[in-house]
C-alpha positions as CSV (number, residue, x, y, z in Angstrom):
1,X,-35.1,53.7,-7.4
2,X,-33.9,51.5,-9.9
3,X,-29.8,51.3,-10.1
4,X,-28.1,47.9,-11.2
5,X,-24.7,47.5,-9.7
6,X,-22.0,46.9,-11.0
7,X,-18.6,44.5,-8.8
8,X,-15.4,44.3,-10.4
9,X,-12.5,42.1,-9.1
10,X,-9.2,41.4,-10.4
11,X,-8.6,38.3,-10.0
12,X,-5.0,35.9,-11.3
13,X,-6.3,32.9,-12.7
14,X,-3.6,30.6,-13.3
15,X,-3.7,27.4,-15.4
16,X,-4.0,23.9,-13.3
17,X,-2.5,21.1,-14.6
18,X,-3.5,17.9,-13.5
19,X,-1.1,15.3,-12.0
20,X,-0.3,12.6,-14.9
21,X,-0.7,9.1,-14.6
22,X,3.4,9.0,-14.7
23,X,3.6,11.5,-11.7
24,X,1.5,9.2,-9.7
25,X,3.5,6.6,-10.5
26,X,6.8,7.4,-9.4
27,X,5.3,8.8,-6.2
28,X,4.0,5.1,-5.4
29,X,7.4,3.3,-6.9
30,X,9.7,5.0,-4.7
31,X,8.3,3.5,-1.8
32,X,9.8,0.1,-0.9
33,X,8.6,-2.8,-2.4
34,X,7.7,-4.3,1.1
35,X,4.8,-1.6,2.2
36,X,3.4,-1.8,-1.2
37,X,2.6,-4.9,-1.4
38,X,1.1,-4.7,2.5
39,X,-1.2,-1.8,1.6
40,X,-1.7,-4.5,-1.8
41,X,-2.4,-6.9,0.5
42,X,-5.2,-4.7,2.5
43,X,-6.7,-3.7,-0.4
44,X,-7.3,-7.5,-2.2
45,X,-8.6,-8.6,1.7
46,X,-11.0,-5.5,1.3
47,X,-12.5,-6.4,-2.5
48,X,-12.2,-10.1,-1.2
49,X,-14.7,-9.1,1.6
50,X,-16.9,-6.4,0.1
51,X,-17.9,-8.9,-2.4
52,X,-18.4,-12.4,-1.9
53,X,-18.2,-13.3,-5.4
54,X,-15.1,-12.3,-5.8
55,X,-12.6,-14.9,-5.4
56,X,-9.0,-15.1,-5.3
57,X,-8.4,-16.2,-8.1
58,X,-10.4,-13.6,-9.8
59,X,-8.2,-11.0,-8.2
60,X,-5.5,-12.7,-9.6
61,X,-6.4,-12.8,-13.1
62,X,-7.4,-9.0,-12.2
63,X,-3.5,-8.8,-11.6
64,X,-2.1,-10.5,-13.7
65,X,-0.5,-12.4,-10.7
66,X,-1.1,-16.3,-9.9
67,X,-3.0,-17.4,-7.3
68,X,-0.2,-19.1,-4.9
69,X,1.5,-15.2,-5.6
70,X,-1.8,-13.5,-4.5
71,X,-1.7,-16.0,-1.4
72,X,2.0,-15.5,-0.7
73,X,0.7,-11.5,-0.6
74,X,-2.2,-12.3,1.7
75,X,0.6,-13.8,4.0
76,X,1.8,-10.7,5.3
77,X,-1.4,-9.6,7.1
78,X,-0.5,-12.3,9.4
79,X,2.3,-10.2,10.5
80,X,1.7,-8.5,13.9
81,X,0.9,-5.0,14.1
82,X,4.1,-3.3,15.0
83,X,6.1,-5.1,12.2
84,X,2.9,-3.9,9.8
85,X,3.5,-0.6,11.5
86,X,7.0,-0.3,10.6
87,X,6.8,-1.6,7.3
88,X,3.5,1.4,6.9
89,X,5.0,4.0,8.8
90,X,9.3,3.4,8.9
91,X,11.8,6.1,7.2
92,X,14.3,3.0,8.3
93,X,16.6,2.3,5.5
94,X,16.6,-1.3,6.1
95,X,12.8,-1.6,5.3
96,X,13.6,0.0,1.9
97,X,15.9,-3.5,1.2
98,X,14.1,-6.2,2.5
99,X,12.3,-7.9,0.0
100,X,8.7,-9.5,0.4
101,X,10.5,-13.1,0.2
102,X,12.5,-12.0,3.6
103,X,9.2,-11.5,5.3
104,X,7.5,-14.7,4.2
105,X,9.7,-16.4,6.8
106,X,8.2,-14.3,9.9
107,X,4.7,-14.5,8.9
108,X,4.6,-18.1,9.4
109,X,5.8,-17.6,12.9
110,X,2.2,-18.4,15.1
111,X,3.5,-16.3,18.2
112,X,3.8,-12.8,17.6
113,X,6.5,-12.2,19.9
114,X,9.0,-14.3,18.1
115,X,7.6,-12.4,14.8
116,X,8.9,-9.0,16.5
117,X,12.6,-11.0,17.3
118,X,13.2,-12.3,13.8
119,X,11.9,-8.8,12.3
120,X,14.5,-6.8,14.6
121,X,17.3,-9.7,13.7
122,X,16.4,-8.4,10.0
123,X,16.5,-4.9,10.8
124,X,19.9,-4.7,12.7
């Protein structure tokens, strides 16, 4: 017995549109300037250790940054963990203001404990 049969679906196709490049963007620049240059930060240290050929400076021509810049970046993974975890993971307003520059200060603080005092002095 030869039939052939036959399936029919009615099916919605809807057009997808692909997220621009601009979309993208102003998802990323509406996060504070602080926690993008961290997660920067994480991701030069990454290249930087993936590839030993790949120097600083290299990342900074990449950038278009200079070297003592990338360096002052590379600074705030010195921070302890809970101030990287608030700057990462915070709805606080206050993160939103500080600047990189106000951070630089508490990353050259050895002891982490005094880091976590001068971060909630910034934060009140």
């Amino acid at each position: 017995m030869d039939t052939e049969l036959k399936y029919e679906f009615k099916i919605d196709l809807k057009p997808v549109r692909r997220k621009s490049y601009r979309y993208n963007m102003a998802k990323i620049s509406n996060e504070p300037k602080l926690r993008q240059y961290l997660v920067l930060a994480y991701q030069i240290q990454e290249t930087l250790e993936r590839d030993c050929t790949i120097t600083a400076k290299k990342v900074a021509e990449w950038l278009n940054m200079t070297p003592p810049r990338i360096c002052q970046i590379l600074n705030l993974l010195l921070l302890c963990p809970a101030i990287q975890q608030d700057i990462l993971l915070s709805q606080n307003k206050k993160v939103y203001d500080l600047g990189e520059y106000n951070v630089r200060k508490i990353a050259k603080e050895p002891l982490w404990e005094k880091q976590a005092a001068i971060w909630s002095t910034l934060l009140i």
